[in-house]
Backbone bond lengths (Angstrom), bond angles and torsions (degrees), N, CA, C in turn:
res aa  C-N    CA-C-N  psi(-1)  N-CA   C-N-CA  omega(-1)  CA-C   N-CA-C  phi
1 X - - - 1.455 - - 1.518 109.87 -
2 X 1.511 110.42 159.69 1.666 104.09 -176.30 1.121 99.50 -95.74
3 X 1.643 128.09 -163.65 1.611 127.39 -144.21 1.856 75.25 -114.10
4 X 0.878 137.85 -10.82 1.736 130.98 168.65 1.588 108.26 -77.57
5 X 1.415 109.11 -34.90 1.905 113.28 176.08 1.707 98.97 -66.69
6 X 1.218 103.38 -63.62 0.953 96.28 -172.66 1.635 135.41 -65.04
7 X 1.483 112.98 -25.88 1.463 116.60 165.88 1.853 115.94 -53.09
8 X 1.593 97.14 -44.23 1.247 111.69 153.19 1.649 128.97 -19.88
9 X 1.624 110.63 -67.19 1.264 115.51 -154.79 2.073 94.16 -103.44
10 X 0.978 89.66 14.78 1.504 86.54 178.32 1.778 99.58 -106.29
11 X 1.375 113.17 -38.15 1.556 121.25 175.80 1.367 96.18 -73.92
12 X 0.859 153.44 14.11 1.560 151.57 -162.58 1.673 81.13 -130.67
13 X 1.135 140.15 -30.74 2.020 129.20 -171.31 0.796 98.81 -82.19
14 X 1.871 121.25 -41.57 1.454 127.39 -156.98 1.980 101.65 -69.04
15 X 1.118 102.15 -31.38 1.598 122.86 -168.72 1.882 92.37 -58.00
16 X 1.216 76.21 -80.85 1.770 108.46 -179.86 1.670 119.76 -31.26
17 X 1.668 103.52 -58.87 1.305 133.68 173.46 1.531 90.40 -60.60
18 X 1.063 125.83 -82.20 1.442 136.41 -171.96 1.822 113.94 -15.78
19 X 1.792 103.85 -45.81 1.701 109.31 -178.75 1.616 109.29 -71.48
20 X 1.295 116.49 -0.88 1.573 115.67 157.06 1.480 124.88 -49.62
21 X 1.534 77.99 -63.46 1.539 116.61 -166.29 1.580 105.09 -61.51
22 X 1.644 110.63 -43.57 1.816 99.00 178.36 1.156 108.01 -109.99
23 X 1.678 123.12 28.08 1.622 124.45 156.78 1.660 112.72 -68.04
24 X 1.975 91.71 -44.54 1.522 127.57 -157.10 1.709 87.88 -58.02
25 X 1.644 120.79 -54.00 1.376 128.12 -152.01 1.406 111.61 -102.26
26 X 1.639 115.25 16.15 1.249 113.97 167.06 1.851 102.34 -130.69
27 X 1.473 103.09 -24.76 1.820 87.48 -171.78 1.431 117.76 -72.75
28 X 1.413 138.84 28.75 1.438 132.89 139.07 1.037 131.00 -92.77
29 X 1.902 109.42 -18.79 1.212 98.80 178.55 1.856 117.11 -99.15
30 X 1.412 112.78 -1.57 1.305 135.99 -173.53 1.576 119.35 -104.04
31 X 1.236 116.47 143.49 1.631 105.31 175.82 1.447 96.20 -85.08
32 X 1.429 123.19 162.32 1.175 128.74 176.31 1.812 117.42 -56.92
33 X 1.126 113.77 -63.00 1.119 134.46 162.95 1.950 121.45 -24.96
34 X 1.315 96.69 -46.70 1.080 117.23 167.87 1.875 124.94 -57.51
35 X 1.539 78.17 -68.03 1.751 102.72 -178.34 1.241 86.56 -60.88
36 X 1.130 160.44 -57.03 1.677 140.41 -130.58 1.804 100.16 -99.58
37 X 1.472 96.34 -18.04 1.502 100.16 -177.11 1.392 106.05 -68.80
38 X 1.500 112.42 -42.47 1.801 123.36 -138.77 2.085 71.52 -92.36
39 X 1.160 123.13 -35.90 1.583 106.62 -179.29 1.368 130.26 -57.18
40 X 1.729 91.73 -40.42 1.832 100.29 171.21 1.175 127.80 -81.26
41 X 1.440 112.58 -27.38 1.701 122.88 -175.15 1.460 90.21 -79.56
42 X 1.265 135.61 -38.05 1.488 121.94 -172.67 1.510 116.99 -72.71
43 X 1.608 99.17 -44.34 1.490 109.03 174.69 2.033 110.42 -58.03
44 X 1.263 105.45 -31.77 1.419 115.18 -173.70 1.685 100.46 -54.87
45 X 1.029 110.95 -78.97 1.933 127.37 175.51 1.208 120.20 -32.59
46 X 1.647 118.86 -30.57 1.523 141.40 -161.30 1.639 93.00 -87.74
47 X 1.485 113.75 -47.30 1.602 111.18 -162.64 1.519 94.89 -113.71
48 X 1.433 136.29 10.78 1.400 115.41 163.52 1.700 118.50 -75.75
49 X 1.762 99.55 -46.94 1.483 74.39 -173.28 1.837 121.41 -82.63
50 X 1.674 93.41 17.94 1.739 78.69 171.79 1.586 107.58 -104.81
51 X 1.117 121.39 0.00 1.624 125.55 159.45 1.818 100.70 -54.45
52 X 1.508 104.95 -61.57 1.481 89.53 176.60 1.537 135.82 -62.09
53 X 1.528 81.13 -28.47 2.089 89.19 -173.99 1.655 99.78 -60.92
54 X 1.290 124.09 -51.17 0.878 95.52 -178.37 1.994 146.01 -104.44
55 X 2.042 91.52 41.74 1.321 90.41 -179.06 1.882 116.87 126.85
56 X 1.643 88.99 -31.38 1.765 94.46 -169.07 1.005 100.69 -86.36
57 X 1.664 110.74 166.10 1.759 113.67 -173.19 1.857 81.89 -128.52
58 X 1.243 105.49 143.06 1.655 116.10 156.57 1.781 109.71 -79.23
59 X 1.134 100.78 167.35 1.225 113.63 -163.01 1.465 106.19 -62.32
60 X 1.686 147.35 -179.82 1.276 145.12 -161.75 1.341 104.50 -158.34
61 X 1.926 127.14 -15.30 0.818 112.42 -179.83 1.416 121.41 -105.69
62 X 1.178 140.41 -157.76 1.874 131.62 177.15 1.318 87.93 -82.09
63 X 1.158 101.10 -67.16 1.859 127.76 -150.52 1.961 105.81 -55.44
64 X 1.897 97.02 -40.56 1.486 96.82 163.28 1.190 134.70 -34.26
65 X 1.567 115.67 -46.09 1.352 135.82 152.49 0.862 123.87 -39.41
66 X 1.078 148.25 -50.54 1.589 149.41 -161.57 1.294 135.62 -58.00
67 X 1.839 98.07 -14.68 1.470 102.27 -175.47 1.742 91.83 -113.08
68 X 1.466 111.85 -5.22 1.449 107.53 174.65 2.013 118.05 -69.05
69 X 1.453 73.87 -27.98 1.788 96.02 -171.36 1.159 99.35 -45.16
70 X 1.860 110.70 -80.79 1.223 130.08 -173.84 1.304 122.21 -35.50
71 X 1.860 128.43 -34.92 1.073 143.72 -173.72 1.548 93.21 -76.51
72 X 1.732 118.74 -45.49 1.368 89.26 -169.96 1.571 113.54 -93.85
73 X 1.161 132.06 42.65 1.409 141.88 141.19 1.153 115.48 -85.94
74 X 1.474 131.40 -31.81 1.223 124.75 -147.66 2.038 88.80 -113.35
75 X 0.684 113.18 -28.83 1.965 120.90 -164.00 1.960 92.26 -117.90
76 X 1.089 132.75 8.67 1.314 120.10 -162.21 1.751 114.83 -140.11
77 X 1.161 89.21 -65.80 1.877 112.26 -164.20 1.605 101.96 -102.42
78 X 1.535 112.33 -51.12 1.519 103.46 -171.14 1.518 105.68 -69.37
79 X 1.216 135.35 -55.96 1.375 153.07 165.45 1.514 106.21 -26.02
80 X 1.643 111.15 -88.10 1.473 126.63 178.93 1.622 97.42 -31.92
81 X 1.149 120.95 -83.01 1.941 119.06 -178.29 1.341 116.22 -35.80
82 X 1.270 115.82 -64.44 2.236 104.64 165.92 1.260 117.70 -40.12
83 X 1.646 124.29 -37.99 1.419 107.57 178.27 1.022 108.69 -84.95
84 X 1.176 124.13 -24.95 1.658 112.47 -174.37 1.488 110.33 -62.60
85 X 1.677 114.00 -50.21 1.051 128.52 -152.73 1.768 101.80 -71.46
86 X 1.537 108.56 -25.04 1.244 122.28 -156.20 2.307 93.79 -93.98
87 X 0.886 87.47 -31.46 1.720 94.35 -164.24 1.924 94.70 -73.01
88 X 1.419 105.19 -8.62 1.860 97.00 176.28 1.615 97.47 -75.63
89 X 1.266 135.96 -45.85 1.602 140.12 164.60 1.282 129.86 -82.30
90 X 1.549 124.15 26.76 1.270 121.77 174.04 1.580 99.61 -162.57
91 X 1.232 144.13 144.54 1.110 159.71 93.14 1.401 114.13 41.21
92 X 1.178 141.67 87.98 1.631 130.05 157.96 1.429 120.06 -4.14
93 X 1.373 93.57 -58.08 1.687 96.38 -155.19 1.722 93.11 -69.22
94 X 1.034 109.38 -47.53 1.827 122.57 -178.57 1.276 104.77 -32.44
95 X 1.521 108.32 -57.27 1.663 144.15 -165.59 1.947 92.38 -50.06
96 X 1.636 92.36 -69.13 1.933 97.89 -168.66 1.682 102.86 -56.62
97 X 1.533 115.39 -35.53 1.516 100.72 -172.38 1.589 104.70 -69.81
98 X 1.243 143.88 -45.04 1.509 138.75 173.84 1.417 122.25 -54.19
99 X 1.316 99.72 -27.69 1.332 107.09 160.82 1.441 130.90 -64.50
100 X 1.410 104.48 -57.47 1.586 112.15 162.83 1.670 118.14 -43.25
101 X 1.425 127.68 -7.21 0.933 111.67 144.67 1.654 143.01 -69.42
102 X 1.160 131.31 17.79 1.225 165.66 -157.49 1.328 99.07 -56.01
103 X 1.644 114.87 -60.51 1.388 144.25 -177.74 1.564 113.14 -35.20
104 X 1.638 93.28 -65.91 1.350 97.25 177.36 1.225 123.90 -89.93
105 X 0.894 140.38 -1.80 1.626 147.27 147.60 1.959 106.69 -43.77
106 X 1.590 95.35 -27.05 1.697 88.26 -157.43 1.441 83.20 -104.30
107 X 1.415 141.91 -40.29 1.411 133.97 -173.78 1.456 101.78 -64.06
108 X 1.406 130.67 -28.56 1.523 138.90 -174.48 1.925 94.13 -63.25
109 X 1.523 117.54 -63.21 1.537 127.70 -155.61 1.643 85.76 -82.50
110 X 1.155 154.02 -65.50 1.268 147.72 -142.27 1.853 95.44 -75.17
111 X 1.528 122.42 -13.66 1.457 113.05 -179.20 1.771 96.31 -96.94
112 X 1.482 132.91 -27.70 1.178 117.65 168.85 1.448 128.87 -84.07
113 X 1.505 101.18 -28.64 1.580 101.24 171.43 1.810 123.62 -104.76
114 X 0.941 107.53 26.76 1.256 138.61 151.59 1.435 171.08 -164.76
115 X 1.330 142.47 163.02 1.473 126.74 -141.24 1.258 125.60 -96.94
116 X 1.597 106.77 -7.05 1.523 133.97 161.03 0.805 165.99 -131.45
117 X 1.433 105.15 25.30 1.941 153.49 152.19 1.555 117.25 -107.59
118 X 1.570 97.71 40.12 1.076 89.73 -175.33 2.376 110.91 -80.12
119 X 1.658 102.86 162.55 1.654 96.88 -171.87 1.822 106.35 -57.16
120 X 1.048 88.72 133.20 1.919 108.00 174.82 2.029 104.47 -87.84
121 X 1.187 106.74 169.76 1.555 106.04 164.22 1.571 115.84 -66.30
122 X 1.380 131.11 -30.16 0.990 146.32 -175.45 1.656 116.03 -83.71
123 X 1.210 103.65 -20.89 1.464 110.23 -165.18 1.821 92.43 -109.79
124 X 0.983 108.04 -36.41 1.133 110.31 175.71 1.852 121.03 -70.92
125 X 1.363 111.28 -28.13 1.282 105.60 -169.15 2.024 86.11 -104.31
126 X 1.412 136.42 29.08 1.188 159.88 -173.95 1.856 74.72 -97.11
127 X 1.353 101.90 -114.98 1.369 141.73 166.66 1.785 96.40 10.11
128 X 1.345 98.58 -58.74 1.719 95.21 -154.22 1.799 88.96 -80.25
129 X 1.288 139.05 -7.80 1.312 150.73 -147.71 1.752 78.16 -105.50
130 X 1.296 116.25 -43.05 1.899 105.75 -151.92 1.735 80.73 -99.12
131 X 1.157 132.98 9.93 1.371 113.73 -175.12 1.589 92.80 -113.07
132 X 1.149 137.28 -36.04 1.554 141.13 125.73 1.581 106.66 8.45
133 X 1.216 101.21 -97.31 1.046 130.54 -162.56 2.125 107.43 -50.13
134 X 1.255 97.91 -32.48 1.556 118.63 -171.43 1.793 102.36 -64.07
135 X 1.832 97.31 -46.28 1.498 106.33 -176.16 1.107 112.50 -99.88
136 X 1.308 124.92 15.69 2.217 127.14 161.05 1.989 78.15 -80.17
137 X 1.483 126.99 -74.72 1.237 127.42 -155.25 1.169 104.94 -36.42
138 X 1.508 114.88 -63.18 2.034 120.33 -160.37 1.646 100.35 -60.11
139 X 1.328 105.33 -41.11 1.556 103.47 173.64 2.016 119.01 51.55
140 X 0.590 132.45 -150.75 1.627 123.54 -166.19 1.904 107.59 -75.87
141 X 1.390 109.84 -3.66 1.540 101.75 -178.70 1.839 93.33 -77.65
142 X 0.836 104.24 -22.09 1.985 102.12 176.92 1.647 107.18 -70.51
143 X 1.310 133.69 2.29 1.307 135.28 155.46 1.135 120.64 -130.61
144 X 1.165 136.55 -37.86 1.894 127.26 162.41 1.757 84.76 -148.96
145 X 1.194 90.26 -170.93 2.133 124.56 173.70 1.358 83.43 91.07
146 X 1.783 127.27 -138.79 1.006 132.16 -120.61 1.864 95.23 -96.86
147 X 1.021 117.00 131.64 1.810 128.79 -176.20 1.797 93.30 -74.84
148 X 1.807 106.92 -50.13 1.307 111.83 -162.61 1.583 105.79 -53.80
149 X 1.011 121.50 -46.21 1.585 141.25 -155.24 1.478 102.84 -72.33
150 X 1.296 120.97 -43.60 1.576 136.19 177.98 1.144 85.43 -72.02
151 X 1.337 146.84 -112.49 0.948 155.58 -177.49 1.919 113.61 20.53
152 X 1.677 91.45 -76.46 1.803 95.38 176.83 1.242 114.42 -56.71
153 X 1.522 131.07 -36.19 1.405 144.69 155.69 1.761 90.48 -13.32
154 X 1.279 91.39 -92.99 1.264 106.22 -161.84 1.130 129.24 -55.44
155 X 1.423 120.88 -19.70 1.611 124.51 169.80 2.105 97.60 -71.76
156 X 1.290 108.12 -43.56 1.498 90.54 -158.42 1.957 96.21 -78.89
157 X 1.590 127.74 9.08 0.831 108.00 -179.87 1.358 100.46 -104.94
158 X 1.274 136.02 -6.02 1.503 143.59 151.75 1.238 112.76 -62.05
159 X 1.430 134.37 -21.44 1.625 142.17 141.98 1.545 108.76 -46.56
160 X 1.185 136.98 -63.30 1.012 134.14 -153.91 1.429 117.61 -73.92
161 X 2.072 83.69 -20.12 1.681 85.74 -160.35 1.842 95.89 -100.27
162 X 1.255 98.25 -2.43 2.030 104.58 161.44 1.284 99.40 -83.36
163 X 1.136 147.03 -29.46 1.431 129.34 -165.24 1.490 85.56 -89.19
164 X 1.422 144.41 -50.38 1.869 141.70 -169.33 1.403 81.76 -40.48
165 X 1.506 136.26 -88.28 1.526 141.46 -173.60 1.483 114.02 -36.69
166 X 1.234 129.78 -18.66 1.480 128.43 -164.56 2.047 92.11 -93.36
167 X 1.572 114.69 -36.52 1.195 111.80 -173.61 1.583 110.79 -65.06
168 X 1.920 100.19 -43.68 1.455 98.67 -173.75 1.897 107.41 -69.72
169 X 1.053 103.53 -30.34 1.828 85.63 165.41 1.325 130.79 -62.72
170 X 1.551 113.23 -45.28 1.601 148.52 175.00 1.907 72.05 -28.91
171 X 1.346 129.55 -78.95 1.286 117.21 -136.27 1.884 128.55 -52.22
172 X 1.284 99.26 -15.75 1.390 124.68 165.10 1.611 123.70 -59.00
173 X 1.373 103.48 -13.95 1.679 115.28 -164.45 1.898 100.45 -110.54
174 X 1.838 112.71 24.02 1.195 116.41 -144.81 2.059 96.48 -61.12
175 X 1.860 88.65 -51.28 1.088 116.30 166.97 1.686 123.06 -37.32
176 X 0.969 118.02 -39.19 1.570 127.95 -173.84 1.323 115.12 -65.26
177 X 1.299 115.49 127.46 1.813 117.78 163.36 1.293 87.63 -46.63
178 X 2.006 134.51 140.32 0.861 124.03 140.25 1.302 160.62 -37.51
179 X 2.116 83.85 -41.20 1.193 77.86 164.42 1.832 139.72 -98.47
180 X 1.419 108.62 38.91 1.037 119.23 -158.00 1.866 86.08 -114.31
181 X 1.303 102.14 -25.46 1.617 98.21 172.99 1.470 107.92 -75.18
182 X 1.453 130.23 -42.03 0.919 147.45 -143.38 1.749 84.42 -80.75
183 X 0.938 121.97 -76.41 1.602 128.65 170.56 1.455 141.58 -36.52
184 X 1.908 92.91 -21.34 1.406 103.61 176.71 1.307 108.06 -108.96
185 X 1.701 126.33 -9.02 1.366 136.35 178.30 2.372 84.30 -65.97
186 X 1.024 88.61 -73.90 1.479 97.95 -173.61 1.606 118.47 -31.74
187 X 0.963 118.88 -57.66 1.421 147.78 172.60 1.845 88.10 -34.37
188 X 1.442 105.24 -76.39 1.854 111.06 -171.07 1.656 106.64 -57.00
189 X 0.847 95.13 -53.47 1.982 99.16 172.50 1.244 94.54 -51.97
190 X 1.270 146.43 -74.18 1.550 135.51 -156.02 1.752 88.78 -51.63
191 X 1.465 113.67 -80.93 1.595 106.33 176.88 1.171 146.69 -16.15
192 X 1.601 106.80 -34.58 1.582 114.15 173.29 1.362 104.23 -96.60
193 X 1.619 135.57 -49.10 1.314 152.75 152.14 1.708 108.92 5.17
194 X 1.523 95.71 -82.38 1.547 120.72 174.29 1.710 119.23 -31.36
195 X 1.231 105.12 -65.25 1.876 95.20 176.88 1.820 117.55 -74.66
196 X 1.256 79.38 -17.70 2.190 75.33 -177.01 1.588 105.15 -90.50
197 X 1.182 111.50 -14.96 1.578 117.34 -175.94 2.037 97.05 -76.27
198 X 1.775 93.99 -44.77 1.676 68.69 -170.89 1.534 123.69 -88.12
199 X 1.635 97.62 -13.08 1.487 110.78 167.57 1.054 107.28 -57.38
200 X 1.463 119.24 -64.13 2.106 107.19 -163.46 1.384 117.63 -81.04
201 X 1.438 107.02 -34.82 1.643 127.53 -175.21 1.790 105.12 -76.91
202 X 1.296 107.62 -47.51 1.429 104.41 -168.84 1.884 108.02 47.85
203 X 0.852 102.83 59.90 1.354 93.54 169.93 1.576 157.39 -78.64
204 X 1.580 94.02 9.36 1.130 134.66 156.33 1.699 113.98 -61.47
205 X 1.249 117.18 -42.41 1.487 114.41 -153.94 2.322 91.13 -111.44
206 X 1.468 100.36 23.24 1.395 97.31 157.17 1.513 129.51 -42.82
207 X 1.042 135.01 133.89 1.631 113.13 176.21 1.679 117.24 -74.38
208 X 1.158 111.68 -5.90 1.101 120.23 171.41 1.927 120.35 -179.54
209 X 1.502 79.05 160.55 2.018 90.66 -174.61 1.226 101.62 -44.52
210 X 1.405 116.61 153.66 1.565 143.21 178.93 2.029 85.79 -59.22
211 X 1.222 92.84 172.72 2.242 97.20 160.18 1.518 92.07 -103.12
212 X 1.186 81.70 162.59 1.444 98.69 -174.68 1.896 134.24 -77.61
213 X 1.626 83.19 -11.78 1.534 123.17 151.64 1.283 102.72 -67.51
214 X 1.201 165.13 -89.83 1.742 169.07 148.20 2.125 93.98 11.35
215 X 1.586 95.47 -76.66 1.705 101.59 -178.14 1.521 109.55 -29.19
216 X 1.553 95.40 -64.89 1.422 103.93 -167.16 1.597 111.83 -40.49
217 X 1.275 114.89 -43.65 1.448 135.32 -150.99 1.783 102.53 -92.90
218 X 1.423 121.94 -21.76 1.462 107.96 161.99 1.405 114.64 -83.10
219 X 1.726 118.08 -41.57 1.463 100.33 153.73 1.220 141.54 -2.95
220 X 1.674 103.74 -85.79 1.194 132.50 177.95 1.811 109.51 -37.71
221 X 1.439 93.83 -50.77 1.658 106.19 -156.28 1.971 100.33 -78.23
222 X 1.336 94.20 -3.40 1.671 92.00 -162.18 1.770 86.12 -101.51
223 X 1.578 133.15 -64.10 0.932 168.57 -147.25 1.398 108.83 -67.65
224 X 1.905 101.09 -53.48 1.551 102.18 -151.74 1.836 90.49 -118.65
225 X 1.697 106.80 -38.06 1.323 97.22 -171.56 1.621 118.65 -99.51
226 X 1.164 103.05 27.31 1.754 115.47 176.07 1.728 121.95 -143.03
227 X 1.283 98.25 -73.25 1.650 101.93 154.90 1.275 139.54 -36.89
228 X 1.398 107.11 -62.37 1.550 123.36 157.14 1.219 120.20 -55.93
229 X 0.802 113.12 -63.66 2.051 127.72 171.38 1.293 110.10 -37.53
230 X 1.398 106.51 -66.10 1.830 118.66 173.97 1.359 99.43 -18.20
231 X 2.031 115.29 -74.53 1.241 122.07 -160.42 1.571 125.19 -93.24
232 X 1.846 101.61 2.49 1.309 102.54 142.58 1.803 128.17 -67.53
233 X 1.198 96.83 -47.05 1.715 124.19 -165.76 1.917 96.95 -61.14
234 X 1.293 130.05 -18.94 1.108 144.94 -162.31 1.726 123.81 -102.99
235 X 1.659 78.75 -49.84 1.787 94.70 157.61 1.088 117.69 -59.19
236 X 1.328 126.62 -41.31 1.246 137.80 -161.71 1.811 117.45 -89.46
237 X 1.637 114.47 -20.37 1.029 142.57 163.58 1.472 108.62 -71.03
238 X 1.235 135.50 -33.77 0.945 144.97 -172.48 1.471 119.94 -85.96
239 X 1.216 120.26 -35.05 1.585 133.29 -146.88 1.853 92.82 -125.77
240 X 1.231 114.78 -54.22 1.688 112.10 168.01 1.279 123.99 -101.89
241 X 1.478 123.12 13.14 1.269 104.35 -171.40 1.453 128.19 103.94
242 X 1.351 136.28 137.41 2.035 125.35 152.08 1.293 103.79 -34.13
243 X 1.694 99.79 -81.24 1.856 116.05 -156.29 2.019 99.35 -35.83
244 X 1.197 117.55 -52.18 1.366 113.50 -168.52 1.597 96.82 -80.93
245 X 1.276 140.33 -32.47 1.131 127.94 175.59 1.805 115.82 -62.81
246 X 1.074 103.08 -22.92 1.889 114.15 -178.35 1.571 96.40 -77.21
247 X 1.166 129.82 -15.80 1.163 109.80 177.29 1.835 130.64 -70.56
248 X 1.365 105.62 -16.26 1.627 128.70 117.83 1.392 98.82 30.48
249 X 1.443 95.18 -82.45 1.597 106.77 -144.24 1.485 101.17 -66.86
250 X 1.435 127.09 -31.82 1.112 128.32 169.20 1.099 138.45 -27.82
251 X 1.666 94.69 -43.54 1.629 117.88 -158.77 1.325 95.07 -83.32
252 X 1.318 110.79 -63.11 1.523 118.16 -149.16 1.602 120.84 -50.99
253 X 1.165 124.95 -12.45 1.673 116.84 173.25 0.979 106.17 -102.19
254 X 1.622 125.37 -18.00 1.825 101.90 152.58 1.449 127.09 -60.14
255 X 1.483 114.86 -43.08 1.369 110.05 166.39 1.118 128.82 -50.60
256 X 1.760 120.99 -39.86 1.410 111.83 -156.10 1.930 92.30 -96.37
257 X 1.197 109.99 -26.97 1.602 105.59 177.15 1.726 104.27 -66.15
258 X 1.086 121.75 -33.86 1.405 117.80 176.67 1.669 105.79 -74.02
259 X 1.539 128.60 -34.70 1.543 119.71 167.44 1.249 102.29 -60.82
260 X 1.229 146.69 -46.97 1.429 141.71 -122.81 1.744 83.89 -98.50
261 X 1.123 112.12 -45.84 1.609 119.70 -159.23 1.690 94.74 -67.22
262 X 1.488 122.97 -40.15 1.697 123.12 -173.91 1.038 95.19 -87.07
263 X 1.342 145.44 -56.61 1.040 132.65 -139.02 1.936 104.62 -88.80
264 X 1.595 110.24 -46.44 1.465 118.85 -152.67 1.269 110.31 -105.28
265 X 1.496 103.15 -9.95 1.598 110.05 -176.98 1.288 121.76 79.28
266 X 1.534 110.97 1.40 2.013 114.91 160.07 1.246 119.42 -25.65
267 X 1.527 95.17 143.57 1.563 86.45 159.23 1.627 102.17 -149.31
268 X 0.959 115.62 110.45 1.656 129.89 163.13 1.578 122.26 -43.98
269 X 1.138 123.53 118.53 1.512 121.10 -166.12 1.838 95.97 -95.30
270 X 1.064 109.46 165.63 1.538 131.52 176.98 1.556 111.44 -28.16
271 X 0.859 131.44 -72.97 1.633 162.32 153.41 1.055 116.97 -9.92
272 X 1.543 101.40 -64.86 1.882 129.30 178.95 2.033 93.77 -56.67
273 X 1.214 129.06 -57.05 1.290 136.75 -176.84 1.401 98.90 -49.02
274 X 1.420 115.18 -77.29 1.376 132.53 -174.12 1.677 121.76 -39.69
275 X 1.691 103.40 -30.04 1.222 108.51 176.29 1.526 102.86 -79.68
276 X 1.434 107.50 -46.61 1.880 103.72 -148.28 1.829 95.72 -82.67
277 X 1.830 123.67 12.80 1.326 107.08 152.13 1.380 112.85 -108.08
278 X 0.905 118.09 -9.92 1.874 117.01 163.20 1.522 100.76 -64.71
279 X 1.131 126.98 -51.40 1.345 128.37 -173.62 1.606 112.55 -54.80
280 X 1.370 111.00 -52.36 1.190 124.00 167.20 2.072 134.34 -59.26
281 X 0.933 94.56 -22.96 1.725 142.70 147.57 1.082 110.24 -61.91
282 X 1.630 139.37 -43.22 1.427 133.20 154.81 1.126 115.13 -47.28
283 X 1.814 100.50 -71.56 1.610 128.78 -174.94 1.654 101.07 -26.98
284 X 1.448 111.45 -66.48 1.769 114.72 -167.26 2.104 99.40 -58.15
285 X 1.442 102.16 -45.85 1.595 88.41 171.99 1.207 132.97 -30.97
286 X 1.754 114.45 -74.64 1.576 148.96 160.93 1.367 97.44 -33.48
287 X 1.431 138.03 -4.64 1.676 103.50 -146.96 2.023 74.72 -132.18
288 X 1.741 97.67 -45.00 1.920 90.15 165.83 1.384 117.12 101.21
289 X 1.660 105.21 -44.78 1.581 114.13 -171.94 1.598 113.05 -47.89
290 X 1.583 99.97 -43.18 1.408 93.44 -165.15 1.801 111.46 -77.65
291 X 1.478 119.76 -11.20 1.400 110.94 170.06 1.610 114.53 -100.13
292 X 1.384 106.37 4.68 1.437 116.99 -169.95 2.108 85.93 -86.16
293 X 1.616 114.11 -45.63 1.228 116.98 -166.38 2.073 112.14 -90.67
294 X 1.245 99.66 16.82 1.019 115.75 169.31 1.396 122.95 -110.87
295 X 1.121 113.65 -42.94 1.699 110.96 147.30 1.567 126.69 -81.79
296 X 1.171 122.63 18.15 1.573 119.25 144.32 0.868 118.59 -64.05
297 X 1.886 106.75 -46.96 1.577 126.94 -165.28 1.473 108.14 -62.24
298 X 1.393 113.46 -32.71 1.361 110.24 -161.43 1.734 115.84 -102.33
299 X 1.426 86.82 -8.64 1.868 101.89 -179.54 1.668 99.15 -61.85
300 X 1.398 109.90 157.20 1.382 116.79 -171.69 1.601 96.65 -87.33
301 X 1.225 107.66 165.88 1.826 110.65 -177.89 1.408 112.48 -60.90
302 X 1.026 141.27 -173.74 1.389 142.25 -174.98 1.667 104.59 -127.61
């Protein structure tokens, strides 16, 4: 990639990384339900009228919908709610490294639910490297000490493992302007969002206004870490490729562990480090280039 792709896909972590950072500074003062609503309905408004500005039409039929729905449970609502719900007992930065398991959640579902991704030796010893890496993080709360701490673990790794399912659907949308998926996933999440937010949340009968620290931070998360992102994450899909656009995943828990640490006052214990570069140590496995460009190097001349 050139040093413009790549400035690219590094402002694309900061984006990404960034929805840690204003999950972290709005989920006490917000119900979950709420916050994930005010992210999609905002992000929804932000990227409709540039679907039109520049040309795309959203879908016209019922039934068109239907596979948008499903996407936005699986890439939207189910995902967004585990982290939220999960980031009140764990750490952001903690939060983005469990997340970054994403990868292998999706190389795991694309080898059972389908006939041509199936696991390789390479992909496979990926996988068993990020599942490694999964149990340095959980570390002794996976047998006694803190319930709370396991717990968020496990909601944001039920995120990761909705987004593995969100890719194997994603593949159906091959045809689709992205960002017309990207806009209509949002669109159904605001739709389903909306009546359960005021049924369970009632958010009217708060005892009081969000801080203005919280405001600031759904903004951000609606504006900068979805909307924006979308049509960063797209550019970048476009101009380098997926495979170089997945490299993404790399970035993003350095960014958001470096927000979480200035901004929230985190602090990552020994373990938490130790895990999220084994994990990352998967990522380069799964991803190949770098042992694929190491035996070029070493192949004899031709």
């Amino acid at each position: 990639m050139s040093l413009s792709q790549w400035g690219l896909l590094v402002f694309l972590s900061l984006l990404w990384g960034g929805s840690f950072l204003f999950v972290g500074m709005a989920v006490h003062d917000l119900p979950p339900l709420t916050l994930v609503l005010a992210r999609v309905g905002l992000a929804a408004l932000a990227l409709l009228p540039v679907v039109y500005a520049i040309g795309l039409r959203l879908p016209t039929e019922l039934r068109a919908w239907q596979p948008f729905l499903v996407m936005s449970l699986l890439n939207n609502i189910i995902p967004f709610l585990l982290i939220v719900r999960g980031q009140r007992e764990i750490a952001s930065g903690l939060a983005s490294v469990l997340n970054a398991t994403t990868p292998l959640f999706a190389v795991i579902i694309a080898h059972v639910f389908t006939t041509d991704e199936k696991l390789t030796a390479p992909k496979l010893a990926g996988v068993l490297t990020g599942i490694a890496g999964v149990s340095i993080l959980v570390g002794p709360e996976a047998m006694f000490g803190q319930p709370a701490n396991l717990f968020g673990m496990v909601l944001i790794l039920g995120a990761a493992c909705s987004y593995g399912f969100s890719a194997l659907w994603g593949r159906r949308f091959k045809e689709t302007p992205p960002l017309v998926t990207a806009t209509s996933q949002l669109i159904c999440s605001t739709a389903i969002l909306l009546p359960l937010a005021l049924v369970i949340d009632r958010p009217w009968a708060l005892l009081a206004l969000p801080k203005t620290s919280a405001i600031l931070a759904v903004i951000g998360l609606a504006f900068l870490s979805t909307a924006l992102a979308y049509i960063v994450f797209f550019r970048i899909m476009a101009i380098s490729g997926p495979t170089n656009t997945m490299l993404v995943t790399l970035l993003i828990p350095v960014s958001a562990i470096a927000f979480g640490t200035v901004f929230l006052g985190e602090v990552l214990l020994p373990r938490h480090i130790a895990g999220a570069l084994v994990i990352a140590t998967a990522l380069v496995i799964l991803d190949g280039r770098v042992f694929n460009l190491l035996a070029r190097r070493s192949a004899p001349p031709a």
